[in-house]
C-alpha positions in Angstrom: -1.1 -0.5 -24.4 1.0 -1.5 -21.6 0.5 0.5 -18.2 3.3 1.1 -15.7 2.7 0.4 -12.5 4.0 2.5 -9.5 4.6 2.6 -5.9 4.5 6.3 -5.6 2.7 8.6 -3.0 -0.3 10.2 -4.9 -1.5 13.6 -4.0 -4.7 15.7 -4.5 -4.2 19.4 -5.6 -3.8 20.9 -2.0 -1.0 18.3 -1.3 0.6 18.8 -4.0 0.2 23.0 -4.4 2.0 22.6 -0.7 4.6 20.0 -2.2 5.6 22.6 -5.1 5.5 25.4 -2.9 2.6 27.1 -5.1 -0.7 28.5 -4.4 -3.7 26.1 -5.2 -4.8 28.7 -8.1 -1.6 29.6 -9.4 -1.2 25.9 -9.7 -4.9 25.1 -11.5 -3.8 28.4 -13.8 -0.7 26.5 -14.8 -1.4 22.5 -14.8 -0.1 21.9 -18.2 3.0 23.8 -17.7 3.4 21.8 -14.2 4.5 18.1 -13.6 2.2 15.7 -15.2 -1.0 15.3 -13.7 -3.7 12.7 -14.1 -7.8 13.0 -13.7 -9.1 10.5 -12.1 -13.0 10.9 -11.1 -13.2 14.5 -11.9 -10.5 15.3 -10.1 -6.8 16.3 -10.8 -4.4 14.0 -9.1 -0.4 13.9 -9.0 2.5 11.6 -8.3 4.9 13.1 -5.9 8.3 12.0 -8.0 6.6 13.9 -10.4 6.5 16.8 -8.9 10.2 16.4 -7.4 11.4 16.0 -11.1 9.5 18.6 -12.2 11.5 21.2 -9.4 14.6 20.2 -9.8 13.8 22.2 -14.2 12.6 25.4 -12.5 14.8 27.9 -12.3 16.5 29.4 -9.3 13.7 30.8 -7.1 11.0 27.9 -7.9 8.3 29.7 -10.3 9.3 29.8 -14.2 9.4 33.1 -16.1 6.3 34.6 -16.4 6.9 36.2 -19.9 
């Protein structure tokens, strides 16, 4: 399996509820629905681009439908 490395900032869940604009629980509530995340020591850790791409799919107004 080949890995890919990256030069990316990394952020914990505060940084990167703040980064998306979310509340920490709203985002723990919806982490598979969210950008990509990785866990790494017991703890849930994301890549910034990640996140950016991931905004740039929501809809006007940031949060997805809640239906």
């Amino acid at each position: 399996m080949e890995s890919e490395l990256r030069f990316d900032k990394v952020l914990n869940i505060d940084q990167a509820a703040k980064e998306m604009h979310m509340s920490k629980s709203w985002l723990q509530k919806h982490m598979k629905e969210g950008p990509k995340c990785y866990e790494v020591g017991g703890k849930y850790l994301w890549f910034r681009s990640d996140i950016m791409e991931w905004i740039k799919t929501r809809p006007e107004g940031g949060k997805p439908d809640e239906t």
